[in-house]
C-alpha positions as CSV (number, residue, x, y, z in Angstrom):
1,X,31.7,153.8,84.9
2,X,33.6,155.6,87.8
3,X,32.6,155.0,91.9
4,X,32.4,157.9,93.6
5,X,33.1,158.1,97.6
6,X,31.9,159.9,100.5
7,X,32.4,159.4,103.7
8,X,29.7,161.1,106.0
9,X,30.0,161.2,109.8
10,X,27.6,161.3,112.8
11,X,27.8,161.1,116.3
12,X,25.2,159.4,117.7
13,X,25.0,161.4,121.1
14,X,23.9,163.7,119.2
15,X,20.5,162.5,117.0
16,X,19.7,163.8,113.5
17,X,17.2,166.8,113.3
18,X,15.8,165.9,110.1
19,X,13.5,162.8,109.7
20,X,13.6,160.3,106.7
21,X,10.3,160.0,104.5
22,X,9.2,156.2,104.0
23,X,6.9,155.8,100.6
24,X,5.3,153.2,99.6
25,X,3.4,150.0,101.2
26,X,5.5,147.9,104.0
27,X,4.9,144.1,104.7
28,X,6.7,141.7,107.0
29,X,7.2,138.3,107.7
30,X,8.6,135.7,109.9
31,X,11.8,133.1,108.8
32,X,9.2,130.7,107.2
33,X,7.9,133.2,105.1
34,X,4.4,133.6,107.3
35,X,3.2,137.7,107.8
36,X,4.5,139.1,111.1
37,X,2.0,140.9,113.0
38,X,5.4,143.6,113.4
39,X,8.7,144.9,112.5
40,X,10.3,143.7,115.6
41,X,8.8,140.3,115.5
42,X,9.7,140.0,111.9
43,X,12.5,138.8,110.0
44,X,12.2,140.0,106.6
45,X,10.7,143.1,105.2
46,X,9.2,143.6,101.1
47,X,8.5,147.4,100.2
48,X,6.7,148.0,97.2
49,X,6.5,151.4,95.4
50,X,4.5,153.1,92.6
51,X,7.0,154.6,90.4
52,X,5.0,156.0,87.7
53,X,1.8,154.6,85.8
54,X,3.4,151.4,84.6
55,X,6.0,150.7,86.7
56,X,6.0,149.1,90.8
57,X,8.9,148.2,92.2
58,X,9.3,145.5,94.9
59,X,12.1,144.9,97.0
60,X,12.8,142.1,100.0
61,X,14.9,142.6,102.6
62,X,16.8,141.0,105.7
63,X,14.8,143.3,108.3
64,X,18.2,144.6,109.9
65,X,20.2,143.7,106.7
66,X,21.0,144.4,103.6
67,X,18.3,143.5,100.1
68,X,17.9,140.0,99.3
69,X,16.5,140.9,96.3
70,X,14.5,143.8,93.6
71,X,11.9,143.3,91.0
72,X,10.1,145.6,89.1
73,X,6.5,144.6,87.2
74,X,4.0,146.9,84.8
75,X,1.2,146.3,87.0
76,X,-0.2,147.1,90.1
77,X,-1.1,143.1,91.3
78,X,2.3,142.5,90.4
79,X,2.2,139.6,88.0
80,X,3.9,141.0,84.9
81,X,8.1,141.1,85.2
82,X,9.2,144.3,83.3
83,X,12.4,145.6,84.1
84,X,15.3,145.0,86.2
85,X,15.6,142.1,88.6
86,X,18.5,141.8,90.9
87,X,19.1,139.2,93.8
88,X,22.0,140.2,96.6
89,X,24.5,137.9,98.2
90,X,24.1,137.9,101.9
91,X,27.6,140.7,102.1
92,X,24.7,142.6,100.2
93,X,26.9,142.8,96.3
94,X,24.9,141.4,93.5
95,X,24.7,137.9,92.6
96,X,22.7,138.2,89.5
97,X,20.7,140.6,87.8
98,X,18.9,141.1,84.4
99,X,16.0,142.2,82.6
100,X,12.8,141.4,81.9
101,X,10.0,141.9,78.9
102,X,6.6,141.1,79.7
103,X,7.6,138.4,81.4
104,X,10.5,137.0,79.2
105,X,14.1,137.5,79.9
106,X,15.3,140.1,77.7
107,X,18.8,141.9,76.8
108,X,22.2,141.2,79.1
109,X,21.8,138.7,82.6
110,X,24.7,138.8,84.6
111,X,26.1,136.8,87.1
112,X,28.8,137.7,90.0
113,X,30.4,136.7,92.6
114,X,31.2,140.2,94.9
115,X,32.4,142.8,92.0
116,X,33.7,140.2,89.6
117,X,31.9,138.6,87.1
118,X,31.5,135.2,86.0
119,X,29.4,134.5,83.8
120,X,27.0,136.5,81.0
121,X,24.2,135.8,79.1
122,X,22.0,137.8,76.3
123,X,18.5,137.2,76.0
124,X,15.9,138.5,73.1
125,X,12.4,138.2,74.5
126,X,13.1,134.7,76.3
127,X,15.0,133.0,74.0
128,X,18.6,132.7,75.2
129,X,21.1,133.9,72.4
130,X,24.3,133.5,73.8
131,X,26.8,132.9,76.9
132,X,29.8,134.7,77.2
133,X,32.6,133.3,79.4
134,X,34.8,136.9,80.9
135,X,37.6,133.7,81.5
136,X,38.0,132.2,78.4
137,X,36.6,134.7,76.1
138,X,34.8,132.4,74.6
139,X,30.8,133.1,73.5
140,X,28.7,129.8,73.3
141,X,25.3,130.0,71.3
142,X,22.0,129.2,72.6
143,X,22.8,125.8,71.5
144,X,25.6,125.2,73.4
145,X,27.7,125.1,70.5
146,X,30.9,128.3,70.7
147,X,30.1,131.1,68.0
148,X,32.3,130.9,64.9
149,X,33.9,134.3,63.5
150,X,31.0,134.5,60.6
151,X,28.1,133.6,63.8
152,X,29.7,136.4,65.8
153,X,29.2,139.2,63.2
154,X,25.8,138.4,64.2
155,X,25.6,138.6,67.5
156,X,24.3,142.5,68.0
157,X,26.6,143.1,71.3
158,X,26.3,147.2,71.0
159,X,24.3,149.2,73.7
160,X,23.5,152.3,73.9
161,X,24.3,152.8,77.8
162,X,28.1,153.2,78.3
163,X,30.1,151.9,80.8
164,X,33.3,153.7,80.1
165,X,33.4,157.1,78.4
166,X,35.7,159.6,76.8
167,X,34.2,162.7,78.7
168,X,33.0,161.2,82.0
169,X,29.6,162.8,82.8
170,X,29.9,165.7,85.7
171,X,27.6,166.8,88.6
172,X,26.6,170.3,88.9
173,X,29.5,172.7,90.3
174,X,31.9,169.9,89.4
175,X,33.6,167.2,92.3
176,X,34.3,169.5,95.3
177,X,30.3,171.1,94.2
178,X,28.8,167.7,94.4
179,X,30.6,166.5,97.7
180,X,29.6,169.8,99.1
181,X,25.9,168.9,98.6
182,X,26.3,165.7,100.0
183,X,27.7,166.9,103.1
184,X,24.9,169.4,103.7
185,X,22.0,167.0,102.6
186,X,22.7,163.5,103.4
187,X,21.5,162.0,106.8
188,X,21.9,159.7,108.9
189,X,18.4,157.7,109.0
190,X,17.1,157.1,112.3
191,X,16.5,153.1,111.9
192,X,20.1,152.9,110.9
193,X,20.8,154.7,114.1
194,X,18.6,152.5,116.2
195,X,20.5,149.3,114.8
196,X,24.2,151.0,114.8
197,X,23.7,152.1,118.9
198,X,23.4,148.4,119.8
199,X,27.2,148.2,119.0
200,X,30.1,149.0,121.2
201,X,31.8,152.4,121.7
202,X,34.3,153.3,118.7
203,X,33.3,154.0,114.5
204,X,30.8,152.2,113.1
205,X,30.9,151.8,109.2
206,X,28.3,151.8,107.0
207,X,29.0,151.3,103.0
208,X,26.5,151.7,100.4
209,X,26.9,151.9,96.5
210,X,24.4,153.3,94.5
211,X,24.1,152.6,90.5
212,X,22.4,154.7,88.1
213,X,22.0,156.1,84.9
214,X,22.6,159.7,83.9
215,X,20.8,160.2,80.7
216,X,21.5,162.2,77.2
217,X,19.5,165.4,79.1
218,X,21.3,165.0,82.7
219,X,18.7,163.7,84.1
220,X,19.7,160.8,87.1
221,X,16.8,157.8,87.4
222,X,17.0,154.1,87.1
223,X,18.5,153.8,90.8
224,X,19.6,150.5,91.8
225,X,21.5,149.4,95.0
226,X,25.5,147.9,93.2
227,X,26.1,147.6,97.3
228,X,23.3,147.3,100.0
229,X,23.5,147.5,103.4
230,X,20.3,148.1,105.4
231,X,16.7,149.5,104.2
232,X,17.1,153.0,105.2
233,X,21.0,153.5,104.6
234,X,19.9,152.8,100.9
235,X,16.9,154.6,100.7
236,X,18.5,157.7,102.0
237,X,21.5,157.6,99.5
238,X,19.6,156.7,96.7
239,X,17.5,160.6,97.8
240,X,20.2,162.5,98.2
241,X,21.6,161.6,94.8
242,X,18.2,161.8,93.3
243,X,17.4,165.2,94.8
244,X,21.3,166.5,93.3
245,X,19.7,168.3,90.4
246,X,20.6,167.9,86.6
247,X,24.3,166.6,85.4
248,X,26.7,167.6,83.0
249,X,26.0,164.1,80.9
250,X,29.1,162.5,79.2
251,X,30.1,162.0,76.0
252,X,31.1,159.8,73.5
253,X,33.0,160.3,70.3
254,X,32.0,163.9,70.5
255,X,28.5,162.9,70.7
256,X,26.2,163.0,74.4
257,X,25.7,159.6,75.3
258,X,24.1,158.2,78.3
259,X,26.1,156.4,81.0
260,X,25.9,154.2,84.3
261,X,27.7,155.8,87.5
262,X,28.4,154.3,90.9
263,X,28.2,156.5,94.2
264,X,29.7,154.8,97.2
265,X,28.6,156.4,100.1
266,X,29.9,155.4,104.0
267,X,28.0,156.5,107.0
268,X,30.8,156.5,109.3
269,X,28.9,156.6,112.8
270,X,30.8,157.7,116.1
271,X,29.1,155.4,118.8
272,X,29.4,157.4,122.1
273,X,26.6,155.7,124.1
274,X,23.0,155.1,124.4
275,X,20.3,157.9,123.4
């Protein structure tokens, strides 16, 4: 899995001509948790989206910071866990994500502190297989009790969504093609302009990292946030690399696989005074 970087600047004398679409329902509440009767009287913000006919996705964040955390459910009232579930540290990297089967832990939870990670455990439909140790290499059963060489063989440990690949898979018109794009497409989302004019004169940085997967057809989907930083600063990069057409996808022992990618994106914001 390669991180891609772009570094996207704005002045903010000037303000952005095009206008960021919101989807989805908004809710907010106060520090206890209670509904706020409005944004700026609340302290925390949940979205929740429809993204197709059996899949909502609900995400909770610090109203002028980064996610706190993202689940997805099959249903519409929200009760059935299926799919990914990440929580954020308060910097805004992952602390923990997995996946979820009707409602069971299912397939590879992973636990990290920034980009490092500490700790790894497989599930299969709730029941906890095994715990691997990055450290010490070692795998302990769901027992507690570490894998012997026969128990390992098995321990199914394949996937079929690489990480690292022979033939890494390739935007449309290549690197300087895809940068291009993001340089005539990306903007600067207003909200992130409101909170970044508060701050003295000088650059203002803004980092986000998107993950996603870039299927066998070169197709991009499964968007999740590897780095967040602020409601619309994600939602806005996550677009732009949605909206970048079909990929060149990678491949894998001469065979087209489908692999994870990571675009970092900075909104580098020139603060020259108030609007």
């Amino acid at each position: 899995m390669k991180k891609l970087t772009f570094l996207f600047v704005l002045g903010l004398s000037v303000v952005a001509t095009k206008a960021q679409t919101s989807s989805g329902s908004f809710s907010y509440f106060l520090k206890d948790g209670s509904p706020a009767p409005n944004e700026k009287s609340a302290s925390y913000l949940m979205n929740v989206t429809k993204v197709d006919d059996t899949t909502w996705l609900k995400k909770y964040y610090n109203i002028y910071g980064p996610m706190i955390y993202q689940e997805t459910y099959s249903d519409e009232s929200l009760n059935i866990k299926h799919g990914k579930f990440i929580w954020y540290n308060e910097a805004g990297y992952i602390d923990s994500a997995g996946n979820y089967l009707s409602n069971n832990r299912h397939s590879e939870w992973v636990y990290k502190k920034d980009t490092s990670v500490l700790l790894v455990r497989k599930y299969d439909n709730g029941n906890l297989i095994c715990t691997f140790d990055p450290k010490t290499k070692k795998i302990i059963l769901g027992n507690n009790k570490e894998a012997s060489p026969a128990e390992l063989k098995n321990i199914d440990t394949t996937t079929t969504i690489f990480t690292t690949v022979q033939a890494e898979a390739e935007a449309t018109g290549g690197k300087k093609g895809w940068q291009n794009y993001l340089v005539k497409n990306i903007v600067t989302p207003k909200r992130l302009q409101k909170i970044v004019v508060k701050q003295k004169k000088g650059i203002y940085y803004a980092t986000v990292i998107v993950g996603f997967i870039i299927d066998k057809n070169g197709n991009v989907g499964q968007f999740y946030m590897d780095k967040s930083y602020e409601w619309s600063a994600d939602m806005e990069a996550i677009r732009v690399i949605k909206d970048g057409g079909i990929w060149k996808p990678a491949m894998q022992n001469g065979q087209i696989v489908d692999c994870y990618e990571r675009q970092q994106i900075t909104y580098a914001i020139e603060v020259r005074g108030i609007f």
